[in-house]
C-alpha positions in Angstrom: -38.8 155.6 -141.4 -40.1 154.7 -144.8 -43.2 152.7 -143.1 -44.0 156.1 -141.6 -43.9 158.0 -144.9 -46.0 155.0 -146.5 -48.7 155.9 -143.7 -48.6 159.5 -144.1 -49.2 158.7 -148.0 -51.8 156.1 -147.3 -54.1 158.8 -144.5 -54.2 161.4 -147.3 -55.1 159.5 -149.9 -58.1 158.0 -148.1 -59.4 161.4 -147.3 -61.7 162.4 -150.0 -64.0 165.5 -151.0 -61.4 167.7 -151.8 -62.7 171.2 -151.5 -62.9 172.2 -154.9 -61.9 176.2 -154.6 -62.9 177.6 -158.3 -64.4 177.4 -161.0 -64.9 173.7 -161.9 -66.3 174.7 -165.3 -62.8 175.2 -166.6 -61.9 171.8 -166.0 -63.0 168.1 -167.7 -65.5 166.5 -165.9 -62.2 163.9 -165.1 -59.7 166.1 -163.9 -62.3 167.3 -161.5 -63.6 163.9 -160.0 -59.3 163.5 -159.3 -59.1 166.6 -157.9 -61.9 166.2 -155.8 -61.1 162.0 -154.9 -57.2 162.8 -154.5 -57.1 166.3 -153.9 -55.8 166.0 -150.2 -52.8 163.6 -151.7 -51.9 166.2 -154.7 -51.8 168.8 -152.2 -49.4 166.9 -149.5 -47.2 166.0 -152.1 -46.8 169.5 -153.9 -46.5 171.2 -150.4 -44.1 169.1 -149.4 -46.1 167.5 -146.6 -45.2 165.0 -148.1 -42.3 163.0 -149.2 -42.3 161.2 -152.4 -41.9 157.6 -152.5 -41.9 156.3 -155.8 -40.4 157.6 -159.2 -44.3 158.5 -160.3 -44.6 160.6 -157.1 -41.3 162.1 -158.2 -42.1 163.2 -161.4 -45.8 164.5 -160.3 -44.0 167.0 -158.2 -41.5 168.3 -160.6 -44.8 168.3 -163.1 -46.6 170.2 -160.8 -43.7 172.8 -159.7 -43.1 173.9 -163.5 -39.9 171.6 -163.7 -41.0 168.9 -166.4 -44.0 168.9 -168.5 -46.9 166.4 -166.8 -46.7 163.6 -168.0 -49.7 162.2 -166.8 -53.3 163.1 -166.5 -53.2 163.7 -162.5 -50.0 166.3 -162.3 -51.8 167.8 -165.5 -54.8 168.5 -163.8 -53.7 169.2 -160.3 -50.9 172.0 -161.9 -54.0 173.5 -163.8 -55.8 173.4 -160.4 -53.2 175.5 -158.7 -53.2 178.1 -161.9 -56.4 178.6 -161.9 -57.0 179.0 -157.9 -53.6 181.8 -158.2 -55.7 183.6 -160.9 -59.0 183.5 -159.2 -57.0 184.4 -155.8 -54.8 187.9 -157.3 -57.9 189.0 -159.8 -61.1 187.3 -157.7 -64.0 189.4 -157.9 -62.9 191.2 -161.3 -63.0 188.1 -162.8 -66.9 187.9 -161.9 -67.9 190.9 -162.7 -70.5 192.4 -165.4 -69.9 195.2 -167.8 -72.7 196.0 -169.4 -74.4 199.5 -169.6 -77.7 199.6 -167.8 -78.9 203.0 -169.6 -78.0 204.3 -172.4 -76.4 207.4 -171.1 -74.3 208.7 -174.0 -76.5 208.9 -177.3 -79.8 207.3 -177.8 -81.3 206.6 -181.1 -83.2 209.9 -181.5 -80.3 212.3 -180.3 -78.0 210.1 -183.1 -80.4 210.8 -185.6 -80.6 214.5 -184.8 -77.2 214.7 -184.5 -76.7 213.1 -188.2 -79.2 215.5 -189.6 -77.5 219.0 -188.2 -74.4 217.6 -189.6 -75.5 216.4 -192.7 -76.8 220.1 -192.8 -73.5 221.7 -191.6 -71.5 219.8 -194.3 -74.3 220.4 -197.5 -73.3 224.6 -195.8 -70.1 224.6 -196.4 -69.8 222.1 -199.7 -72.0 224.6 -201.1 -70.1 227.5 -199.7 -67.0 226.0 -201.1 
């Protein structure tokens, strides 16, 4: 039984080129060569694919599921991985998209300077009025 869950362990964590599904600029150039090299492995073991074998293993998936703080570089990175593909999943193309103002449709120079001289005129009215 075990020598079956050491094989499992060992045909993911050959597998490498982890498809990297967001935005790798949020992420140190290390945690995304693991991701990419291990990412098959981190996923197995936080699905639960796969059983954890060692103490290490252990503690990667209870990093990784919000239990303990990680520890460890790998749990660290892979929990930011899943974050950040959750957020990019529930908000996706909001999150790439461009506010600006193409014309300016409400007031333009001129009209603001018009606008500042009828009032500057309304308001000398009625101080003088006053």
């Amino acid at each position: 039984m075990m020598d079956a869950a050491r094989e499992q362990h060992r045909e993911l964590a050959a597998r490498q080129d982890f498809p990297f599904e967001c935005d790798p600029r949020l992420f140190s150039d290390e945690q995304y060569a693991a991701i990419r090299r291990w990412g098959h492995w981190y996923q197995g073991l936080s699905s639960g694919t796969l059983t954890p074998i060692t103490e290490a293993q252990q503690r990667f998936v209870a990093a990784v599921k919000g239990s303990t703080p990680p520890e460890e570089p790998h749990a660290a990175a892979w929990r930011r991985y899943l974050k950040r593909r959750a957020i990019e999943e529930k908000h996706g193309a909001a999150m790439h998209s461009s506010h600006q103002v193409d014309a300016d449709t409400f007031y333009n120079r001129d009209m603001a300077k018009q606008l500042r001289r009828t009032m500057g005129g309304v308001n000398l009215r009625e101080h003088k009025r006053g």
